[in-house]
C-alpha positions in Angstrom: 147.8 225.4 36.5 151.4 224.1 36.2 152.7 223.2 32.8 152.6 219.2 33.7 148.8 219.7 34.8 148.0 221.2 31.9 149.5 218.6 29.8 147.7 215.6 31.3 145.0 217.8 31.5 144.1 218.4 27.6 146.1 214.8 27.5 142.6 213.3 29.2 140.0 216.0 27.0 142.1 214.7 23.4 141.9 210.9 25.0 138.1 211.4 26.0 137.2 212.2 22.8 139.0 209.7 20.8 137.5 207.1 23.2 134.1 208.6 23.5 133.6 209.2 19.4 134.9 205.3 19.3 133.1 203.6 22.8 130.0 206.0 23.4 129.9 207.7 26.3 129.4 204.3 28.5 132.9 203.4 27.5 135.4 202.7 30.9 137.1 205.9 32.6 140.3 203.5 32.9 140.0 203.3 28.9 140.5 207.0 28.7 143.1 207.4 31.8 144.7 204.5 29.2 144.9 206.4 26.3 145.9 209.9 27.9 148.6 208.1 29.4 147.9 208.9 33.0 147.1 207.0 35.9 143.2 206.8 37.6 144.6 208.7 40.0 145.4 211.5 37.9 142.5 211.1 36.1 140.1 211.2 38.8 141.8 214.4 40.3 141.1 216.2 37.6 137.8 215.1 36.4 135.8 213.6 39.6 132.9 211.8 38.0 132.0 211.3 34.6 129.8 214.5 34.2 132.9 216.6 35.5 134.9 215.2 31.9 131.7 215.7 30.1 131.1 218.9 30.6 134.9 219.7 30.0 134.4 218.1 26.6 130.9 220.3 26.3 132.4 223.2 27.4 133.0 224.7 23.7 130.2 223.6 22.2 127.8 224.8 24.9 129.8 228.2 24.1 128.8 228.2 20.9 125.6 227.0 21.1 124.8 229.9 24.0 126.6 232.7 21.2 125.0 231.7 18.6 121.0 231.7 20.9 122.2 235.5 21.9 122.7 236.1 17.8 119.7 234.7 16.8 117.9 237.2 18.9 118.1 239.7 16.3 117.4 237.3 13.7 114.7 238.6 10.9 112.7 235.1 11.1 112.7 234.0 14.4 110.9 231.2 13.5 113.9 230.0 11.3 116.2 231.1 14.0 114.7 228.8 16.5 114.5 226.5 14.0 118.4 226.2 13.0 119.2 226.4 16.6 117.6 223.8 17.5 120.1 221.8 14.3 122.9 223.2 16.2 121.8 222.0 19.3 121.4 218.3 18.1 124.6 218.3 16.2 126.8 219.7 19.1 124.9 217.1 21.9 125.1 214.3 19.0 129.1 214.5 18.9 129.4 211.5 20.4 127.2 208.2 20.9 125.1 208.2 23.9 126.1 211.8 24.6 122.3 213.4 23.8 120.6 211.1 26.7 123.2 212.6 29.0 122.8 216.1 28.1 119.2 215.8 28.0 118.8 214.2 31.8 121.8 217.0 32.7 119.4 219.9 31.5 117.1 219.5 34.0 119.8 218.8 36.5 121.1 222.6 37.6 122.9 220.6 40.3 124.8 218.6 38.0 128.3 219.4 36.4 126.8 219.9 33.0 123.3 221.3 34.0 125.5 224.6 35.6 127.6 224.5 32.8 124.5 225.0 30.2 123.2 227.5 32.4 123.8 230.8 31.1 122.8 228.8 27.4 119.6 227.5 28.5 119.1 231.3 29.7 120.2 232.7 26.4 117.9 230.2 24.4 114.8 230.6 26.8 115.2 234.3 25.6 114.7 232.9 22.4 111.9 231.3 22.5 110.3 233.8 24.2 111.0 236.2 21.3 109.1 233.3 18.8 106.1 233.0 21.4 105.7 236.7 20.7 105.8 236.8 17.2 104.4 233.2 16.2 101.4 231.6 17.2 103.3 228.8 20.0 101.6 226.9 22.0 101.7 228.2 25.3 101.9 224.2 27.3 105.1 223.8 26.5 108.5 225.1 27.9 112.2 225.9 26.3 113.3 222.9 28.2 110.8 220.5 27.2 111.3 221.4 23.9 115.0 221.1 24.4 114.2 217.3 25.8 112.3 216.7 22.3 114.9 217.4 20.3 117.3 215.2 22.7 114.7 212.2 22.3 114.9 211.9 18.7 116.0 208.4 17.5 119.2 207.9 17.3 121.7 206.2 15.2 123.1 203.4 17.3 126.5 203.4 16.2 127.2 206.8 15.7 124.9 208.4 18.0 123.7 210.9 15.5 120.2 211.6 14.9 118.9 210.0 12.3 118.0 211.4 8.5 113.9 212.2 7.5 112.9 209.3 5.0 111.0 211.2 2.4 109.5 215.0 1.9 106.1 213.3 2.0 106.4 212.4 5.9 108.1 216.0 6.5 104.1 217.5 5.1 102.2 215.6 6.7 103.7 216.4 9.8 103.5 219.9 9.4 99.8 219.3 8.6 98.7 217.8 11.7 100.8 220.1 13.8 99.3 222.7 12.3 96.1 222.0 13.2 96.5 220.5 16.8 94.8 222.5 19.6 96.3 223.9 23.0 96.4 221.3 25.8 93.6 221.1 28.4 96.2 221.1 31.2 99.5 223.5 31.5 102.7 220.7 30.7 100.8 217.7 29.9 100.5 216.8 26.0 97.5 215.5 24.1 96.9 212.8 22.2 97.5 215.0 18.6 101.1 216.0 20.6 101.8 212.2 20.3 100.3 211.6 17.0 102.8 214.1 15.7 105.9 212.6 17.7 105.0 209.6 15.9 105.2 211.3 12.6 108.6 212.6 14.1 109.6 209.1 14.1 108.9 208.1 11.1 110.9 211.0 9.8 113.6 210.1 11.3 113.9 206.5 10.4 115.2 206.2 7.2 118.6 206.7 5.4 118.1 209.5 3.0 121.0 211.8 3.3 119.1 215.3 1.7 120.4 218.0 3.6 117.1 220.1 3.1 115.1 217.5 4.6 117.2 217.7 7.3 116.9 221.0 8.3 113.1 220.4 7.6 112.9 218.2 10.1 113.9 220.6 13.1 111.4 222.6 12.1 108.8 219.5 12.2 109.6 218.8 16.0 108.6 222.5 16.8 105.8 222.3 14.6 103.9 221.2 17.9 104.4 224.4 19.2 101.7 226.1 17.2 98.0 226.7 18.1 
């Protein structure tokens, strides 16, 4: 790439981001062509659509995200590993408002800009949580992916896009205790009513404002929860 491409290219990534983390990810490509500096035309050259400049501002994060899935396959406690990957996960698709929806409609997308580009990290986390389904009781229904679309449903925070803080400890137990105790599905891929008990519990977690970093962390481990015979 020639030294003036590569300028207006990281020009658009740094003007992306400053627009996205402001806008959402609904906010005007011309907005972004405007604050790189560039025309559309330059813009559009380099970045096609809108998933084509998403998935160059992914393209880090899905890095890390796909590293750390391969680490945590020697993990100790897997169930903690999948656990704190999942945090990761939400943290890095949560960057910007908006951006979770996308990734999570991208995921089962392979077609799509950002669906190939968290290939190889859906791959490396599907290797995951085949590891936990060995060791831990999992419910054998679900799939990495529709777990992956759990996490990216949680309730958001509507101006910062950020998943939203567990209210209170309390909620976080009584989760646990009815996950615990829900039985496998009658039908491969379909949940049952307990399944949507405990997604409402999930909501609740999620709705208040208490910043407790513990009951954060808690909270990943809730939405798996579901998983268990």
């Amino acid at each position: 790439m020639r030294a003036d491409a590569q300028r207006n290219h990281d020009a658009v990534l740094a003007a992306a981001k400053a627009v996205f983390a402001q806008a959402g990810t609904d906010a005007p490509m011309e907005d972004v062509a405007r604050a790189a500096g560039v025309g559309k035309g330059t813009l559009y050259r380099r970045f096609p659509t809108r998933e084509h400049l998403f998935a160059a501002i992914l393209q880090d994060r899905v890095d890390e995200l796909d590293a750390s899935a391969q680490r945590a396959l020697d993990a100790p406690d897997v169930w903690r590993a999948l656990s704190e990957w999942l945090e990761l996960y939400d943290r890095c698709a949560t960057e910007y408002p908006g951006m979770s929806a996308r990734v999570g409609e991208s995921l089962s997308d392979d077609r799509s800009a950002v669906g190939t580009l968290c290939g190889p990290m859906k791959n490396s986390f599907a290797r995951l949580f085949e590891r936990a389904r060995h060791e831990v009781p999992l419910r054998l229904d679900l799939t990495p992916a529709q777990l992956l679309s759990m996490v990216s449903a949680l309730p958001k925070d509507a101006r910062t896009g950020r998943t939203v803080n567990p209210a209170c400890a309390s909620s976080w137990t009584a989760c646990a205790r009815s996950g615990s105790r829900i039985p496998p599905a009658s039908a491969p891929g379909h949940l049952v009513a307990p399944d949507l008990a405990v997604l409402g519990v999930l909501s609740c977690l999620f709705s208040g404002g208490v910043t407790v970093p513990a009951f954060r962390s808690q909270a990943y481990t809730a939405v798996i929860v579901i998983l268990r015979h």
